[in-house]
N, C-alpha and C positions, 0 to 999 in steps of 0.2 A: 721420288726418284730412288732408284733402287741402286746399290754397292756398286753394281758395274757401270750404270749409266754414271755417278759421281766420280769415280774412275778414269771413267774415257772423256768425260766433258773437262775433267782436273788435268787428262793427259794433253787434249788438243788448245788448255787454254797455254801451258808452258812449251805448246809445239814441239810435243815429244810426235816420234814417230812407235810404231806398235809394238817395238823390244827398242828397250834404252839401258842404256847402263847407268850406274849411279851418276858418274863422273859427269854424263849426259845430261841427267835430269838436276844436278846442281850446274853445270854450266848453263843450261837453260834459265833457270831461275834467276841466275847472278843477273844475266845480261838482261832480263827483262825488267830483273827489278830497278836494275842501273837506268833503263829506257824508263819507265812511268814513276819511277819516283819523284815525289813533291816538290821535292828541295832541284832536280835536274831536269822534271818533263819540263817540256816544250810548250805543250797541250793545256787547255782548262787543270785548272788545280781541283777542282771536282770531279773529272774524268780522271784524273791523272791517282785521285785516291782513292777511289773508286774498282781503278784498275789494279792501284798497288795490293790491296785487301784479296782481289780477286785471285792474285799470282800468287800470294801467300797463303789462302783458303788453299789452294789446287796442288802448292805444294807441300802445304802440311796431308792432304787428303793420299797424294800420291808416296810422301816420303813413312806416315802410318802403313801404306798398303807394303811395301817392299819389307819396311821392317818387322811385320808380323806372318811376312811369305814363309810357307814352310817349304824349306827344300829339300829335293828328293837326294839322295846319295848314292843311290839303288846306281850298280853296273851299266841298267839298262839306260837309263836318266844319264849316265854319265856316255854312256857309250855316243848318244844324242849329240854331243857337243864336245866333241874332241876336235883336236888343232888339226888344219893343213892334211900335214904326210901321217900321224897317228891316225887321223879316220882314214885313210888310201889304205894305209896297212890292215888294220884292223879289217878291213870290207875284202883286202884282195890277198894281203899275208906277203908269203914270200913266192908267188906263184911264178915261176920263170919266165910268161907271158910278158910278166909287167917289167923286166930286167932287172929283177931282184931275183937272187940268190938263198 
């Protein structure tokens, strides 16, 4: 299995959707470890640690990948993901069309 495919199998087992934020992928993890853990599932205590292993493999795989991300700073990179009214501005300015001044 190659980096991406451990990745995306580590992504869909903590039911991350395809951009997560961190906050996301520890809430995921909290609530799932709270669900199969040994001491609280419901479930076969086999399956239950089984599964626990599983959530913790997928988030050790996924929380390595974020923290060795290199991120870009570049203008352009930045310009990509700006709030709300900064990206409107930025794309249209102060063109009187748009009731800016």
């Amino acid at each position: 299995m190659n980096q991406y495919q451990k990745i995306a199998e580590a992504r869909k087992t903590l039911q991350l959707p395809e951009r997560a934020t961190m906050k996301e992928i520890k809430s995921n993890y909290k609530a799932l470890i709270i669900k199969w853990h040994p001491d609280t599932c419901k479930e076969d205590k086999d399956k239950c640690q089984e599964m626990t292993r599983k959530i913790t493999r997928a988030y050790d795989i996924i929380f390595n990948y974020c923290t060795h991300y290199k991120f870009s700073f570049s203008r352009d990179e930045i310009k990509n993901h700006l709030p709300g009214e900064e990206w409107w501005l930025e794309r249209f300015g102060s063109d009187p069309i748009w009731g800016k001044d």
